[in-house]
C-alpha positions as CSV (number, residue, x, y, z in Angstrom):
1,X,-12.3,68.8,102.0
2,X,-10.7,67.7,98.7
3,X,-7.8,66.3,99.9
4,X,-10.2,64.0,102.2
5,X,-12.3,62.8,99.0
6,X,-9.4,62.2,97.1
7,X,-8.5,60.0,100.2
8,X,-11.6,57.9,99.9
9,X,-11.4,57.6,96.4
10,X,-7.7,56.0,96.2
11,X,-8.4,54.0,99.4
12,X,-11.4,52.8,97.0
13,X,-9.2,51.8,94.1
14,X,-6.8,49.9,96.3
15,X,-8.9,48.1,97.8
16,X,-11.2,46.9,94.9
17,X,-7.6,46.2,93.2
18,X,-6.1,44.2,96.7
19,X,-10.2,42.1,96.6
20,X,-9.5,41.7,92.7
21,X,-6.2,39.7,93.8
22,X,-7.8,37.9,96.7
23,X,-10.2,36.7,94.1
24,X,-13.1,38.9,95.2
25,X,-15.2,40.1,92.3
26,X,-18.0,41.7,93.4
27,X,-18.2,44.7,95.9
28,X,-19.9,47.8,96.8
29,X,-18.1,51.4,97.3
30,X,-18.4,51.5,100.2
31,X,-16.5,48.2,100.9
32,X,-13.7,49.3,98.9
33,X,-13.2,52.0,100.9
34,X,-13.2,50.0,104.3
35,X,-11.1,47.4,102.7
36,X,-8.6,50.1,101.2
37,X,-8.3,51.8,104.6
38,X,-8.0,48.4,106.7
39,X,-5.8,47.2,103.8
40,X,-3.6,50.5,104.5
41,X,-3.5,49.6,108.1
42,X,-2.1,45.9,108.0
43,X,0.6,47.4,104.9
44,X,1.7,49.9,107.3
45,X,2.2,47.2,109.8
46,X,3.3,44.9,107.8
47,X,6.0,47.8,106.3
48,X,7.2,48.1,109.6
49,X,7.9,44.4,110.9
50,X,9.8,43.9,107.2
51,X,11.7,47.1,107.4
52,X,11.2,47.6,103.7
53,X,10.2,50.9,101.7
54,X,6.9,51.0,99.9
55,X,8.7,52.0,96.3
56,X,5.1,53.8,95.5
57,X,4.7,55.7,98.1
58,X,2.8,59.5,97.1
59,X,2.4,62.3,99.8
60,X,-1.4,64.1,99.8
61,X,-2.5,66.6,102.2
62,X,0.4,65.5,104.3
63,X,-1.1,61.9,104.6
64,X,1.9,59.4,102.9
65,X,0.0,56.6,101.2
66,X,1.9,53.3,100.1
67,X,0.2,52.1,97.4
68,X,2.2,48.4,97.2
69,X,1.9,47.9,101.0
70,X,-1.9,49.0,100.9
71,X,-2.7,46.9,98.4
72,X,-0.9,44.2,99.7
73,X,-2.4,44.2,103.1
74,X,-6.1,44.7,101.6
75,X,-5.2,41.4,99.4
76,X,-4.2,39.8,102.9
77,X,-7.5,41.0,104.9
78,X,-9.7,39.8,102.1
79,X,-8.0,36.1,101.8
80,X,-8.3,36.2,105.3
81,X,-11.9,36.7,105.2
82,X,-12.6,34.6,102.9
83,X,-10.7,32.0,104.6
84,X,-12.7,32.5,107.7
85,X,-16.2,32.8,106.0
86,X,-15.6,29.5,103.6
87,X,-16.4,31.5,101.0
88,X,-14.1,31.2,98.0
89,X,-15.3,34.8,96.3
């Protein structure tokens, strides 16, 4: 059970600090959780087209978590959503 809040609460940080680049200001918990877990997805993805080692990578509960790749790849979904909407922030 901790090792699943502990989850939530980095994919939190990563993805208000990947919506902080992206020039997003303003968002709720709750959507910087979804963005940090989405944001893990496309780093992950984007880790394996590239071929290149997240250099802050940490292990918790058995889960690996790369924090440049994560943030990266939340910075990408929310430019990309704020492309799509119009919206600049």
């Amino acid at each position: 059970m901790f090792g699943f809040l502990f989850l939530l609460i980095v994919a939190s940080v990563l993805g208000s600090i990947g919506a902080a680049i992206a020039g997003k200001q303003e968002q709720g918990c709750l959507i910087s959780i979804a963005v940090g877990f989405i944001g893990a997805l496309i780093g992950r993805w984007l880790a394996s087209l590239s071929g290149i080692d997240d250099p802050f990578t940490f292990t918790l509960s058995g889960t690996e978590i790369p924090v440049f790749f994560t943030v990266a790849g939340a910075a990408l979904f929310v430019a990309l959503i704020n492309l799509l909407s119009g919206r600049r922030s």
